[in-house]
N, C-alpha and C positions, 0 to 999 in steps of 0.2 A: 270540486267538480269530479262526476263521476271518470269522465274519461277525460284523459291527455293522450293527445296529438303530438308526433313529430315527424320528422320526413319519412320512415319506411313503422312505424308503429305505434298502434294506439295500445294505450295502457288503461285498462279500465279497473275502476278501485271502490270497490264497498259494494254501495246498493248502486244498479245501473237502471234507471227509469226509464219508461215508453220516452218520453220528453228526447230521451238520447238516440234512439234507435235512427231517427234520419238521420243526425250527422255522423253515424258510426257509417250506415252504408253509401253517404255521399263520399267519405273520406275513403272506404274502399273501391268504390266505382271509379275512384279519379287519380289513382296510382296503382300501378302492377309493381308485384313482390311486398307488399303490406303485411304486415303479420299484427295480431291480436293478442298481447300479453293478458291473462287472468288469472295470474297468479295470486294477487293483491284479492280479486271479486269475489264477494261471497254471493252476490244475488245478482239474475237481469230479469228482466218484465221478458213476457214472450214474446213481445215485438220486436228485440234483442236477438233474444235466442234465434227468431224467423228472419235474419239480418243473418244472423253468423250462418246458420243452415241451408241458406239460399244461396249466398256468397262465399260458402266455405273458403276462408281468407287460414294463411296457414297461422298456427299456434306457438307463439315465441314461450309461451309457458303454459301450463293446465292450469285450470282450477281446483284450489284445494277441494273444493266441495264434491265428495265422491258421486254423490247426486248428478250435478252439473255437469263433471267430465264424463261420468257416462252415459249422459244424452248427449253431450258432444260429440264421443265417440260411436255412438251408434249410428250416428246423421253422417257419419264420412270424415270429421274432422280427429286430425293428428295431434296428437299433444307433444310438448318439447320434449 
């Protein structure tokens, strides 16, 4: 499974597909102080990425992919 859940953060790992994108942002909509580890993510679909940059949820780790973190970081979001 792409992403793991647990009480303050989602862990998202490998390839993260459209399929994931609602339960990433049901699981941010329904707890405050959530963070998003992407340490582990090498890829997400853009319905992901339009998840993370809508709900800028804070960042427990970057993603390696210098790609990734810096569309991350031009959208507002912080890396650990």
């Amino acid at each position: 499974m792409p992403i793991r859940f647990n009480k303050k953060q989602a862990m998202l790992d490998g390839f993260v597909t459209v399929e994931d994108a609602e339960a990433l942002s049901n699981w941010l909509r329904d707890g405050s102080g959530r963070a998003v580890h992407l340490g582990q993510c090498a890829q997400v679909h853009g319905a992901v990425l339009q998840v993370l940059m809508a709900l800028k949820p804070r960042l427990a780790a970057a993603p390696a992919d210098a790609h990734l973190a810096a569309t991350l970081h031009g959208a507002g979001l912080a890396g650990a």
